[in-house]
C-alpha positions as CSV (number, residue, x, y, z in Angstrom):
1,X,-18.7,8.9,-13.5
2,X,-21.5,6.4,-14.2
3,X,-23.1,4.3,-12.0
4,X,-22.1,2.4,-9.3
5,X,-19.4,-0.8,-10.1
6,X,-19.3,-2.5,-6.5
7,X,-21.5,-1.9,-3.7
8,X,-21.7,-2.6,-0.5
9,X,-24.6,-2.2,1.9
10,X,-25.1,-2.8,5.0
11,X,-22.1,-4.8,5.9
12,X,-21.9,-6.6,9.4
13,X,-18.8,-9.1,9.8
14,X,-18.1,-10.4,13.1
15,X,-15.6,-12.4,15.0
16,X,-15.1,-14.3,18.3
17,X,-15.4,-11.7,20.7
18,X,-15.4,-8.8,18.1
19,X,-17.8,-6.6,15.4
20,X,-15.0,-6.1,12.9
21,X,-17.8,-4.5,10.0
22,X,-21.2,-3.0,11.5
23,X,-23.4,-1.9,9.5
24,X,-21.1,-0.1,6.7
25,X,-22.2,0.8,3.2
26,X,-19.2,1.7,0.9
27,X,-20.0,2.7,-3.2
28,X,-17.7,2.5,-5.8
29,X,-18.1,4.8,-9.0
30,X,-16.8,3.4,-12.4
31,X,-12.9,5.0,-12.8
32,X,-12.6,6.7,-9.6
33,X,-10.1,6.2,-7.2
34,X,-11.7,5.9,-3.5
35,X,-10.4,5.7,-0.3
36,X,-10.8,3.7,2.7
37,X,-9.5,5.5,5.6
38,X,-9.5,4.2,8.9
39,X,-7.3,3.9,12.1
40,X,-5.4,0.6,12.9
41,X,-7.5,-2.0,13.7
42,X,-10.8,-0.2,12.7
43,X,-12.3,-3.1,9.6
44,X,-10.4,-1.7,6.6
45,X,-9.0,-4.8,5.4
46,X,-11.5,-6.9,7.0
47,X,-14.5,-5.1,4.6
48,X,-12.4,-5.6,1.9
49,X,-11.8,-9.6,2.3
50,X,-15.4,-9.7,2.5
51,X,-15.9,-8.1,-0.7
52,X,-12.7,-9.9,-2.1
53,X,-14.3,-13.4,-0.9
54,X,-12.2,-14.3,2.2
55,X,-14.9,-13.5,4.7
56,X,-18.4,-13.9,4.5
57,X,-21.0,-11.2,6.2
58,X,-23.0,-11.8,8.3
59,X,-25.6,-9.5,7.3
60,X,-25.5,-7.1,4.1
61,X,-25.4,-7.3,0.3
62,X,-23.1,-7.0,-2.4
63,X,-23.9,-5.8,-6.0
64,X,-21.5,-5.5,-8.8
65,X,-22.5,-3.3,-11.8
66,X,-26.3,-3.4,-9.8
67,X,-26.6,-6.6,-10.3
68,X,-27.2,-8.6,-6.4
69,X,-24.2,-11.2,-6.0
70,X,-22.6,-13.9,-3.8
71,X,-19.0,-13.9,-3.2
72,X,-18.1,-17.0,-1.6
73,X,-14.6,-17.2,-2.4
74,X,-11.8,-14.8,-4.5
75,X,-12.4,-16.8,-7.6
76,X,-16.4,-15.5,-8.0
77,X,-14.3,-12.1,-7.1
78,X,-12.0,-12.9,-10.2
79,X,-14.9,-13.9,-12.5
80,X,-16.5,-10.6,-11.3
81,X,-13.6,-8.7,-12.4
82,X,-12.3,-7.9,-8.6
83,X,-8.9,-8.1,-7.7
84,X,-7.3,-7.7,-4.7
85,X,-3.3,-6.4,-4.0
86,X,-2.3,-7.4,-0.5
87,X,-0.3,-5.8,2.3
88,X,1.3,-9.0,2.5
89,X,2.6,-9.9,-1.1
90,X,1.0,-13.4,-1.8
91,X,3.5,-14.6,-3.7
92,X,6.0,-17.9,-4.2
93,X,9.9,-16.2,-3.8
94,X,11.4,-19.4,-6.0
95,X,9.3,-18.6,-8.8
96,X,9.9,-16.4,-11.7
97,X,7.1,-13.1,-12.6
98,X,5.3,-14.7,-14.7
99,X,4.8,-17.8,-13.1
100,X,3.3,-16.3,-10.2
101,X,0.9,-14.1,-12.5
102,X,-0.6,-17.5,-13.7
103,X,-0.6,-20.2,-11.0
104,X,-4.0,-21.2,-11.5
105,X,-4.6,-19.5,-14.5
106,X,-1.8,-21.5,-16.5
107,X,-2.0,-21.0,-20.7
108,X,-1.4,-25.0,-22.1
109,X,-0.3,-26.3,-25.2
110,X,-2.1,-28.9,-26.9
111,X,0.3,-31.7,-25.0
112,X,-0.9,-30.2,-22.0
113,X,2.3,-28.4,-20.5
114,X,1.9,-25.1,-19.8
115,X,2.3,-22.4,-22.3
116,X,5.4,-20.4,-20.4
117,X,6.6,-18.4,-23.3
118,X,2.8,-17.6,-24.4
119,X,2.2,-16.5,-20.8
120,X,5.5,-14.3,-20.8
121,X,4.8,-12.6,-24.2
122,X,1.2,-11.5,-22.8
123,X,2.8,-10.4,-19.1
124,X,5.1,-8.6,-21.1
125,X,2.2,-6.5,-23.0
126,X,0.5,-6.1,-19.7
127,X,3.2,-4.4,-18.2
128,X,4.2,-2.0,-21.3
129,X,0.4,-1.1,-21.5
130,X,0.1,0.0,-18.3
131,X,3.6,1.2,-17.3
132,X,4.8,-1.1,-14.6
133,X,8.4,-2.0,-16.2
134,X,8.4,-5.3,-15.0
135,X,10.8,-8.3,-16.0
136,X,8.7,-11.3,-16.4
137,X,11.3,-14.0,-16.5
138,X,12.8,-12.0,-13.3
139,X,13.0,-14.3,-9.8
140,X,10.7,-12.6,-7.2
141,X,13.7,-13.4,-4.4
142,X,15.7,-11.2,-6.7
143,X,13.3,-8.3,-7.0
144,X,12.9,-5.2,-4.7
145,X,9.7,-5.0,-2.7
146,X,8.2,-2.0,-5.0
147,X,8.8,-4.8,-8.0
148,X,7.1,-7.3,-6.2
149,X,4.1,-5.2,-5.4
150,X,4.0,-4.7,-9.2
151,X,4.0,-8.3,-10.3
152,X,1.1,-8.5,-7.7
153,X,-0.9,-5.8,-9.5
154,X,-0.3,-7.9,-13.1
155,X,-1.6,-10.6,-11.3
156,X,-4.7,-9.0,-11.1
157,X,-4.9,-7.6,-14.2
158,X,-3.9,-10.8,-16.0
159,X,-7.2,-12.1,-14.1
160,X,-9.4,-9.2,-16.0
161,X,-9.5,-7.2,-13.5
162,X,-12.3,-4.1,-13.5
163,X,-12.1,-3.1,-9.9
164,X,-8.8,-3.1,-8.0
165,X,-8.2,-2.8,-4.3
166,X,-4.9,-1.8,-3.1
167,X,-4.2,-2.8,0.9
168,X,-1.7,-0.2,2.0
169,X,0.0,-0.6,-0.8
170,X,2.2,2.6,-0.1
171,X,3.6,1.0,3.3
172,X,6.6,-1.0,2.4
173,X,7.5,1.4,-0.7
174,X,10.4,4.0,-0.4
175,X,9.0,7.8,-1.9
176,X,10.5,7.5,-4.9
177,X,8.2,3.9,-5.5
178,X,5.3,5.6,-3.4
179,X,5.1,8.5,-6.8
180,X,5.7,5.8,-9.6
181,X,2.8,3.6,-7.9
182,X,0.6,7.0,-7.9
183,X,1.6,7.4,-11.5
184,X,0.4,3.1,-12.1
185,X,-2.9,3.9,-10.7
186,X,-3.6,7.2,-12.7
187,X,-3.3,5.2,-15.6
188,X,-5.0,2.1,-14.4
189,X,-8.8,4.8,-14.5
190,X,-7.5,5.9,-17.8
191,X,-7.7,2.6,-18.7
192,X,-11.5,2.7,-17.3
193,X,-10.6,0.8,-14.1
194,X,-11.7,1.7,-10.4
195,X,-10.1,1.6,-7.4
196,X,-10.5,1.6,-3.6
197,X,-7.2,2.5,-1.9
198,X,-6.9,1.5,1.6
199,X,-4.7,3.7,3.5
200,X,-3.7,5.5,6.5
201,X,-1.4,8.2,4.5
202,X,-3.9,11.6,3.8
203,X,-1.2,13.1,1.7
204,X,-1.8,10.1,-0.5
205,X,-5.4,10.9,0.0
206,X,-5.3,14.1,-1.0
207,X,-3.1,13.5,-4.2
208,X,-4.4,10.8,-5.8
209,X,-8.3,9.7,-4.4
210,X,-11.9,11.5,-5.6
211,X,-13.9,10.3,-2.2
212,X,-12.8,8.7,0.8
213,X,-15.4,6.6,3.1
214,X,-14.0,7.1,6.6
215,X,-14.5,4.2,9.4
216,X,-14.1,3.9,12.7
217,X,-14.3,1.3,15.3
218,X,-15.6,-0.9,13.0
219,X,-18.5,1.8,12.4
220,X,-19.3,3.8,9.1
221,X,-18.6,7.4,9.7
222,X,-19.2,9.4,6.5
223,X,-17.8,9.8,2.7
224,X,-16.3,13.0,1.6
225,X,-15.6,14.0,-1.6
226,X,-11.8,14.8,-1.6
227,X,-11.8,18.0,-3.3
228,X,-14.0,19.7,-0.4
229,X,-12.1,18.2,2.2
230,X,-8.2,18.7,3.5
231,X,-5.8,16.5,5.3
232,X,-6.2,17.6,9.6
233,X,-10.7,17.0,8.8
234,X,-9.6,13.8,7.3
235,X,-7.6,12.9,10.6
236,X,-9.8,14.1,13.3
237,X,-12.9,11.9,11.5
238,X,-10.8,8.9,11.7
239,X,-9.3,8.8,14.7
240,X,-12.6,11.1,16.6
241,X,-10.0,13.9,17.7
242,X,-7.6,16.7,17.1
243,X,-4.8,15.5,15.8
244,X,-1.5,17.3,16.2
245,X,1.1,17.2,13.0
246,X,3.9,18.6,14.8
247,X,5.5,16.8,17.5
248,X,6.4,18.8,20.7
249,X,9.8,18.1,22.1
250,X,12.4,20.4,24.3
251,X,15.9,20.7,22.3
252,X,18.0,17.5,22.7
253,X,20.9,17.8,25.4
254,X,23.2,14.8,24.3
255,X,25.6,13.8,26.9
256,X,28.1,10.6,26.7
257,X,28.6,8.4,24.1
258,X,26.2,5.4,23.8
259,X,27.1,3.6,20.2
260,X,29.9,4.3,18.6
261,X,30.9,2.6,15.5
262,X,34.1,2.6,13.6
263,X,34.8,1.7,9.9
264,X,32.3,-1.2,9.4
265,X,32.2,-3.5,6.7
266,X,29.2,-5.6,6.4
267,X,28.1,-7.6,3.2
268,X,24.8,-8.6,2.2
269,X,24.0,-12.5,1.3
270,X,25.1,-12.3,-2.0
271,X,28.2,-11.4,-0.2
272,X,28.4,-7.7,-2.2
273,X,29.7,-5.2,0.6
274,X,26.8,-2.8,1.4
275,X,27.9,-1.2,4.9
276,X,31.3,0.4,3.6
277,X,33.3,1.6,6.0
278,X,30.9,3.1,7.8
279,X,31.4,5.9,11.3
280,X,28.7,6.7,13.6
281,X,28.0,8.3,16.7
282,X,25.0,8.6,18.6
283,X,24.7,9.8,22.2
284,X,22.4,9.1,25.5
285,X,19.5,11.7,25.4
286,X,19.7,12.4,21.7
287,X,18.1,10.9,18.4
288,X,19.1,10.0,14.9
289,X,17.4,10.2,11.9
290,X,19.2,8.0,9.3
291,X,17.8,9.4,6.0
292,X,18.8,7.5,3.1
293,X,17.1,6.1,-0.1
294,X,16.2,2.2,0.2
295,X,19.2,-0.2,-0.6
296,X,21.9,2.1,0.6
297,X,23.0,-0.6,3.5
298,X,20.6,0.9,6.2
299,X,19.2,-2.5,6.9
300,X,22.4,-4.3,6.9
301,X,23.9,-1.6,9.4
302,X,21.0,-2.4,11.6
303,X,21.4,-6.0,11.3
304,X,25.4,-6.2,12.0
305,X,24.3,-3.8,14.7
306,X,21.8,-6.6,16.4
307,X,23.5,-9.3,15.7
308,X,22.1,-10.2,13.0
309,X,24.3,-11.0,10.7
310,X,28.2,-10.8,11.1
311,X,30.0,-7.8,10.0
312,X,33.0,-8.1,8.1
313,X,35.5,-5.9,9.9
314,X,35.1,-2.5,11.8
315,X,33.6,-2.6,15.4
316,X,30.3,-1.7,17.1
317,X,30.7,-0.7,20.8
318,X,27.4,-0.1,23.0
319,X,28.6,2.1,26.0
320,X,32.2,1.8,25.6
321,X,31.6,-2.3,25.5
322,X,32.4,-4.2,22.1
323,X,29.2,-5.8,21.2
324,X,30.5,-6.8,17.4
325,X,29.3,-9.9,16.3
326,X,27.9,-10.9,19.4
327,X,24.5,-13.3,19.0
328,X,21.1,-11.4,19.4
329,X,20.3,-12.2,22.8
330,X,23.6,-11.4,23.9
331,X,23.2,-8.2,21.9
332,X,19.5,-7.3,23.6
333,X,20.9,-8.0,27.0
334,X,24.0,-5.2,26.6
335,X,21.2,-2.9,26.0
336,X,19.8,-2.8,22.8
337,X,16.0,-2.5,21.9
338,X,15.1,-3.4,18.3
339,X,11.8,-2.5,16.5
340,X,12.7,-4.1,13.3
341,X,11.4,-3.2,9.6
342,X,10.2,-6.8,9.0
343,X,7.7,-7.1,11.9
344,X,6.4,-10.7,10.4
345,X,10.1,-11.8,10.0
346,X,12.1,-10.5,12.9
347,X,9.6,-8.9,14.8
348,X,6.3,-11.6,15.8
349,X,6.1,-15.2,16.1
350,X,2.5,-14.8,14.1
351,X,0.8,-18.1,15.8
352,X,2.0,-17.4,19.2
353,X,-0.8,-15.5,21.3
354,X,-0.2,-11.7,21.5
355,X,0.6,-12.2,24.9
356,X,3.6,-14.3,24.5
357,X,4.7,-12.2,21.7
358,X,5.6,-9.7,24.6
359,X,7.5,-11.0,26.2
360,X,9.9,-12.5,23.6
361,X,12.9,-10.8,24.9
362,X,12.9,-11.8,28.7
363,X,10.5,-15.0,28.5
364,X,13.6,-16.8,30.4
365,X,14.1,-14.3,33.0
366,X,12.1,-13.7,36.0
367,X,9.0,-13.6,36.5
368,X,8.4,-14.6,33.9
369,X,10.5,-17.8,34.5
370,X,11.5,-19.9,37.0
371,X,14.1,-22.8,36.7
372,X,13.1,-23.2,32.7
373,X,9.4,-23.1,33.7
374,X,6.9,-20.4,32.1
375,X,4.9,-18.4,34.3
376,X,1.9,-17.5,32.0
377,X,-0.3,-16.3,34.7
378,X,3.2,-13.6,35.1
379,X,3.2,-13.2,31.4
380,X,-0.1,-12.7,30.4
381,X,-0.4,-10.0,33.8
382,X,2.3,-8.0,32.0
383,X,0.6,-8.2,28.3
384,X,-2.5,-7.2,29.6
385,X,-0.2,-4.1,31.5
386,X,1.2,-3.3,27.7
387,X,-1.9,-3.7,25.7
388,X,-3.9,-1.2,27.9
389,X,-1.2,1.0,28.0
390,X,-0.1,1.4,24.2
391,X,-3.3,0.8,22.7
392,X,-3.0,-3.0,21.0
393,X,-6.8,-3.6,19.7
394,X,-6.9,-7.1,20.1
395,X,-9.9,-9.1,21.0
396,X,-7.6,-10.7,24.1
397,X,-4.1,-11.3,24.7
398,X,-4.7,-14.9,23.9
399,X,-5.5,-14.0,20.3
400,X,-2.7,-14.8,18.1
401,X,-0.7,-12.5,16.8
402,X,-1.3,-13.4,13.3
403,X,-5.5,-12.2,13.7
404,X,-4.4,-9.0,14.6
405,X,-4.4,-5.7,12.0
406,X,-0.8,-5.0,10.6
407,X,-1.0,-2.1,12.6
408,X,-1.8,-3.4,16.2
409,X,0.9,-6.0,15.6
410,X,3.5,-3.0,15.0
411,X,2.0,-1.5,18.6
412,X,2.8,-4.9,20.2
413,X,6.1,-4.5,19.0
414,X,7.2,-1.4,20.1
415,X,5.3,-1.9,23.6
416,X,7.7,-4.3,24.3
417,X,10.7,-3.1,23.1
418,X,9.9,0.3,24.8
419,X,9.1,-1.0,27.9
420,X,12.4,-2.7,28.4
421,X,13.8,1.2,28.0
422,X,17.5,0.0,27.0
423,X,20.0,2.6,26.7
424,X,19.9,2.0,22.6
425,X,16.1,1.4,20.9
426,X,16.8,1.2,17.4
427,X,13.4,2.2,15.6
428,X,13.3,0.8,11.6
429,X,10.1,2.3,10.1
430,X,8.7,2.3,13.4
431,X,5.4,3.9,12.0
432,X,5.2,1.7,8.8
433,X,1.2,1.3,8.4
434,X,0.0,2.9,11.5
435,X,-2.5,5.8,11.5
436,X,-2.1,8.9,12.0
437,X,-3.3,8.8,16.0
438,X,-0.9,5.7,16.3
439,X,2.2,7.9,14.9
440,X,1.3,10.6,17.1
441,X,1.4,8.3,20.0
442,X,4.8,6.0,18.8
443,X,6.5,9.8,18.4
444,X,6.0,10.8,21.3
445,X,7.3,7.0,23.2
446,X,10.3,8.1,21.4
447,X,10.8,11.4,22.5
448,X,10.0,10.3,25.9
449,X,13.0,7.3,25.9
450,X,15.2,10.2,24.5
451,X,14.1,12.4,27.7
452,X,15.2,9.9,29.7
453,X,18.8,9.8,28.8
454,X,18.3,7.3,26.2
455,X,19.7,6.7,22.6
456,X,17.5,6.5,19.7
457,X,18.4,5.4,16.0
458,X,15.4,6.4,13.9
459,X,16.0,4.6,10.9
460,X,12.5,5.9,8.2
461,X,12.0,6.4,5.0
462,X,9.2,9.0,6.0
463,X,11.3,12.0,5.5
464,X,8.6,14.6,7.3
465,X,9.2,11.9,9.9
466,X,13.0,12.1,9.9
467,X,13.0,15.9,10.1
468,X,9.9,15.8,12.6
469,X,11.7,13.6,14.8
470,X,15.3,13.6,14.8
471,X,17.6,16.1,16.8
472,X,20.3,15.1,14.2
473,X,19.9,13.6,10.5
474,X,22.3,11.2,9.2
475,X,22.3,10.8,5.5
476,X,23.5,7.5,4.9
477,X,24.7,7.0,0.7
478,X,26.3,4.1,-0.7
479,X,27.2,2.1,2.4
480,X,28.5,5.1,4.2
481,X,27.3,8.7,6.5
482,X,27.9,11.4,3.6
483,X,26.4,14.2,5.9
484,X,25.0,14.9,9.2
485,X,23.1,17.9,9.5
486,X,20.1,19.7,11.7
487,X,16.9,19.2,10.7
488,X,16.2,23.0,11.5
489,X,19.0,23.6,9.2
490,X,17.9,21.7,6.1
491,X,14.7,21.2,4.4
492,X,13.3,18.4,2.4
493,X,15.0,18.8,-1.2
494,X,18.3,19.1,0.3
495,X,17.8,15.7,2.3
496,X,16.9,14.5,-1.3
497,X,19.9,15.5,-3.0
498,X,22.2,14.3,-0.1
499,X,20.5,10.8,-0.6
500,X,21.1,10.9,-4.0
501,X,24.7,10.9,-3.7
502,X,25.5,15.3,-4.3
503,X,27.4,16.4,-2.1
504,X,27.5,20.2,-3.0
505,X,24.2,21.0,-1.0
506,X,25.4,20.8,2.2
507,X,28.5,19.0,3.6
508,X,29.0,17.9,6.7
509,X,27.8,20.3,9.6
């Protein structure tokens, strides 16, 4: 393995009110793959914007190749051959591949206007050379997510890139995306890259990293070799306890119909139907998994369903009530709870305190209103009541939304949503970036609204968490339910096959 590329030693970063790094030495070998494992909230991305030039620390150093150096801001990191892949795709949705890979990097003629067909030729040869099958001439508003991510990892590549450092990069990707990415970074340290991985999935750990630093709190813990180590050590050193796989729950007793919905039609904004005439049922005191691969009209059902977006035909009726193309407050006030996919584009208002964010649903009812007047002092009581209770690390619950770790805003989101305890919570990748102890915790919230007589649409492209969770699966194909089955009934590769369109596995049961 070679020396050390990056290190750093000794890193203390602090904020208002808050020690986000102290005192944590992390050591990169040349072409390994490490992890950075820690719990929501506990520095991970913070200690990586420091070494990426976003933040500077407060105390420590930072040597690349053993050489002492100061990273003031991401171009020094570029220069250095560090290159960063955000959760959050930085990138401009009007603009093609390739233009995004070189805005600020742009190739000119000898007239001075930029290069593009220079720039797409050598895009083109990144991505054959290093598998990533990207169109460069392709419109990122067109692209899926798991494209997008790639054009992000060209980006960094195109910049000369040595060391890479993936933020979640897993969390937003369906499985099928989560194995081809795996695949993109094997080759990257054939290629003699290196790589720290932050990430909260230990399967991914396990697969794909040589040595994982664990942190905690904002505290180094320890750095295990990978090999030596296996999946439940992994989760008690980052979260400090026992953590249960397995989540315990009586067998479901469904009793009357809550939604009930009857050959919808719902198109998407290129006004292709995607929701084909689709049936469901799903009863108080019972929950549904809807298993499906990504693009099969899952989040258009859920949209139609919330009042998103206007269905076509068919209806939606919410305890024998037609709620079909009613607005979204009209919708949340029936009964409906919605923990959406997109928490930064249906879920927060990101530069509204966390507070407020909590209250986004009933801010016009009492107490929290009173004759179009905010109570904050009412507001901010019942934050504070939700933050404690579902664990939202947060410096206060004036801090804005938008400071907060992608996985504390996804807590803030469900606290309130659950709270309300409507007789529907519909849960879209409820878990997407949280940490093991944080999935442990959202579980169980959902098992407990089930227990009270609620309904529950799981909607996850974690299929352990489908088949963990769910009383009943729904496979969901093409716009329509092509099975329901048992998740003690089935098994993993039989979910796949259903989701791929065969229907000889297992019917309908």
């Amino acid at each position: 393995m070679g020396d050390y590329v990056v290190e750093m030693l000794h890193i203390r970063k602090e904020f208002p009110g808050i020690v986000a790094n102290d005192d944590i030495t992390i050591q990169l070998k040349k072409g390994e793959i490490h992890a950075l494992l820690g719990e929501n909230g506990a520095g991970k991305s913070t200690l990586m914007n420091v070494l990426f030039g976003l933040y500077q620390p407060e105390k420590g150093e930072i040597r690349v190749n053993g050489e002492k150096v100061n990273i003031t801001n991401p171009n020094i990191a570029n220069d250095l051959g560090i290159g960063m892949v955000h959760q959050h795709f930085m990138l401009v949705d009007t603009f093609t591949v390739t233009q995004n890979i070189i805005l600020g990097s742009e190739p000119t003629k000898k007239s001075g206007k930029i290069n593009l067909k220079k720039a797409e030729k050598e895009v083109q040869e990144l991505s054959d050379r290093y598998g990533l099958k990207v169109d460069p001439a392709a419109k990122i508003s067109d692209i899926s997510v798991g494209m997008q991510q790639r054009a992000e990892i060209l980006k960094t590549l195109y910049r000369g890139a040595e060391v890479l450092i993936f933020d979640e990069p897993t969390a937003v990707l369906t499985p099928q995306e989560i194995n081809e990415l795996i695949e993109i970074m094997r080759s990257l340290i054939k290629e003699g890259k290196s790589i720290i991985l932050i990430t909260h999935k230990l399967k991914e750990i396990m697969e794909v990293c040589d040595r994982c630093t664990v942190i905690r709190k904002g505290k180094g813990i320890t750095t295990v070799d990978v090999k030596d180590s296996n999946v439940t050590e992994l989760a008690s050193l980052m979260v400090g306890r026992d953590v249960s796989f397995k989540t315990d729950k009586l067998a479901a007793e469904p009793k009357e119909v809550v939604l009930k919905i009857d050959n919808l039609f719902v198109k998407d904004s290129r006004k292709v139907d995607l929701v084909k005439g689709l049936n469901l049922e799903l009863h108080a005191g019972e929950i549904v998994g809807i298993a499906g691969v990504d693009g099969n009209g899952q989040s258009e059902l859920i949209e139609a369903i919330t009042g998103l977006v206007k269905s076509e035909s068919g209806t939606i009726k919410l305890n024998n009530k037609d709620i079909t193309n009613m607005t979204p407050r009209k919708v949340t006030e029936s009964g409906v709870g919605h923990i959406p996919q997109d928490r930064h584009k249906y879920g927060l208002v990101l530069d509204y305190p966390i507070g407020e964010n909590m209250v986004l649903q009933t801010y016009y009812q009492k107490p929290f209103s009173k004759g179009g007047v905010l109570n904050f002092k009412a507001i901010y009581q019942k934050a504070t009541k939700l933050i404690k209770e579902y664990d939202v690390r947060t410096p206060s619950e004036h801090t804005k939304a938008r400071a907060l770790s992608g996985g504390n805003q996804q807590k803030a989101i469900i606290s309130r949503e659950v709270d309300r305890s409507p007789d529907l919570l519909i849960a879209a990748q409820p878990t997407r970036g949280l940490d093991v102890g944080a999935i442990e915790f959202i579980h169980r919230k959902l098992i407990e609204e089930r227990d009270k007589g609620k309904a529950v649409l799981l909607v996850s492209f974690e299929l352990d968490e489908i088949m963990d969770v769910s009383d009943r699966i729904a496979v969901m194909f093409d716009g329509r339910i092509v099975a329901n089955v048992k998740p003690e009934e089935t098994n993993e590769q039989e979910l796949g096959l259903l989701m791929a369109g065969s229907t000889e596995s297992a019917g309908d049961k």
